[in-house]
C-alpha positions as CSV (number, residue, x, y, z in Angstrom):
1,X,-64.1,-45.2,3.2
2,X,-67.6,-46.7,4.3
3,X,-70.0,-45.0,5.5
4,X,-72.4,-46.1,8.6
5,X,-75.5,-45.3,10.1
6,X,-76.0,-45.0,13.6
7,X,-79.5,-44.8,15.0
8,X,-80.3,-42.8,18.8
9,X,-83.9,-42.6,19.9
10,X,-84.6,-39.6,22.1
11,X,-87.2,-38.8,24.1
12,X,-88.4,-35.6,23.3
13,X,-91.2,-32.8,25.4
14,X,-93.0,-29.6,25.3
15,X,-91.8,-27.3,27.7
16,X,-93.5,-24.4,27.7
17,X,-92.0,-20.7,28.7
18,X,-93.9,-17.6,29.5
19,X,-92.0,-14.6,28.9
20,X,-92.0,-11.1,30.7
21,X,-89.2,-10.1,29.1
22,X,-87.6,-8.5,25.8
23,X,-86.4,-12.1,24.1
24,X,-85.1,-11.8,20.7
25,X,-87.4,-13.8,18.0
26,X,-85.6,-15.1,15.2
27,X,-85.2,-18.8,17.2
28,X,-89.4,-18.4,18.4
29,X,-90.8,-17.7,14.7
30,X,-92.5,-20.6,15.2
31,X,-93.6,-21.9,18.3
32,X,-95.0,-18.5,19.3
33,X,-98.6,-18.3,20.5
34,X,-99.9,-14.9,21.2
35,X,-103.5,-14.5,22.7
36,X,-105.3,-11.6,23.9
37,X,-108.6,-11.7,26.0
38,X,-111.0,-9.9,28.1
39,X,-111.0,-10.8,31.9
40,X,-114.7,-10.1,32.7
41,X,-114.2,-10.7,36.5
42,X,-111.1,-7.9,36.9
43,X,-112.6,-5.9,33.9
44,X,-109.2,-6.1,31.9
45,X,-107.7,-6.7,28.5
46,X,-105.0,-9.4,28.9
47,X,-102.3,-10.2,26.4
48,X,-100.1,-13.3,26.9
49,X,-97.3,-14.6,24.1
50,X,-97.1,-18.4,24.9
51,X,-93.7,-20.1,23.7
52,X,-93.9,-23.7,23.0
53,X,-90.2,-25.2,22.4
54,X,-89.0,-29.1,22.0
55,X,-87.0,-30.1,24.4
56,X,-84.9,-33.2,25.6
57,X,-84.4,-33.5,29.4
58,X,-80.6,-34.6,29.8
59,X,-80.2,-35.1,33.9
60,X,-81.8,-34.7,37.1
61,X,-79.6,-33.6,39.7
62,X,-80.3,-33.5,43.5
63,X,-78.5,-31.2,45.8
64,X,-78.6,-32.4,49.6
65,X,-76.8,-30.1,52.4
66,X,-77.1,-29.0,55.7
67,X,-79.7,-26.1,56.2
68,X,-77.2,-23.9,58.5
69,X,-74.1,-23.7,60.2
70,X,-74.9,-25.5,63.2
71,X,-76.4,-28.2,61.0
72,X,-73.1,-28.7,59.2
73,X,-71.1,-28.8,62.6
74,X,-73.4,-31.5,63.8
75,X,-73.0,-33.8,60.6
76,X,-69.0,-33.1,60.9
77,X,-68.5,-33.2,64.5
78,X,-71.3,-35.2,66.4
79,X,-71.1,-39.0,67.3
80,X,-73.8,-41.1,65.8
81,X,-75.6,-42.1,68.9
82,X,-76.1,-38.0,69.9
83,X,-76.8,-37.7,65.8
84,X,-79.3,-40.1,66.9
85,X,-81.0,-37.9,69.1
86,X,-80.6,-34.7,67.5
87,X,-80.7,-35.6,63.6
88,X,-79.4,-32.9,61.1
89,X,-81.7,-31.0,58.9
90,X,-80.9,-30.7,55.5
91,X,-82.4,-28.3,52.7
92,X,-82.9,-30.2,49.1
93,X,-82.9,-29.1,45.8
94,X,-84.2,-30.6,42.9
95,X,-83.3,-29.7,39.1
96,X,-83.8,-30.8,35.4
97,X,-81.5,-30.5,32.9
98,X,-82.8,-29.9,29.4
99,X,-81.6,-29.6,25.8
100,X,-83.8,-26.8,24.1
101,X,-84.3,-27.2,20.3
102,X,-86.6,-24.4,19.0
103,X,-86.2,-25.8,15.5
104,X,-88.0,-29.3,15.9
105,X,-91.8,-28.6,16.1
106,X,-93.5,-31.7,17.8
107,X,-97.0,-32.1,16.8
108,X,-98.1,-33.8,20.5
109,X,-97.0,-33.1,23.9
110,X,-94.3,-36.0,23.6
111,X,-92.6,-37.7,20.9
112,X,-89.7,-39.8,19.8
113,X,-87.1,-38.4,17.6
114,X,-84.6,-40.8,15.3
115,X,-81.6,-38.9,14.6
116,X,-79.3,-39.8,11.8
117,X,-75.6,-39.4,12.5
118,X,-73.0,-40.1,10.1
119,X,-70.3,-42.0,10.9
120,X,-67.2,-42.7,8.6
121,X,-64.5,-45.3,9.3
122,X,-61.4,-46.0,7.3
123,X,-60.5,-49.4,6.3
């Protein structure tokens, strides 16, 4: 049995979370940033637990459709040259996918991470 190394780089960010919230702490030990300040201007004491975790963003995914019903039964029913004059409105949404390692502390805002996986093939 031999064994091989396989090298991935992976991009690797700071995402950071504020929490309003009851979140349990055992994965936050430490990325947790507590502060508390005074707010001259409003005349208050402010207290704010920052969370820093390493992340890995996997996918982007857009989401196009039609923003109503009449929107939809233009795109399925209408000709192109009346499509031409009355062009369907869509609504877009836009989304990142991210791993979340808590774990891996980063000392920058970005960083690249060699992981070691094992491989082991019979011969």
């Amino acid at each position: 049995m031999e064994e091989k190394i396989i090298l991935q780089k992976a991009l690797w960010e700071k995402i950071r979370l504020y929490a309003k919230a009851e979140e349990p702490l055992e994965l936050y030990q430490d990325c947790i940033h507590p502060e508390i300040f005074l707010d001259d201007f409003a005349r208050t004491l402010v207290g704010l637990i920052k969370i820093e975790l390493t992340s890995q963003k996997l996918d982007h995914i857009d989401i196009k459709y039609p923003a109503n019903w009449w929107e939809a039964f233009k795109e399925r029913w209408f000709p192109k040259w009346l499509l031409r004059k009355f062009p369907i409105i869509y609504h877009e949404e836009h989304y990142d996918v991210h791993a979340f390692h808590p774990t891996v502390i980063l000392p920058d805002e970005k960083g690249v991470v060699v992981k070691f996986i094992r491989s082991y093939e019979e011969e």
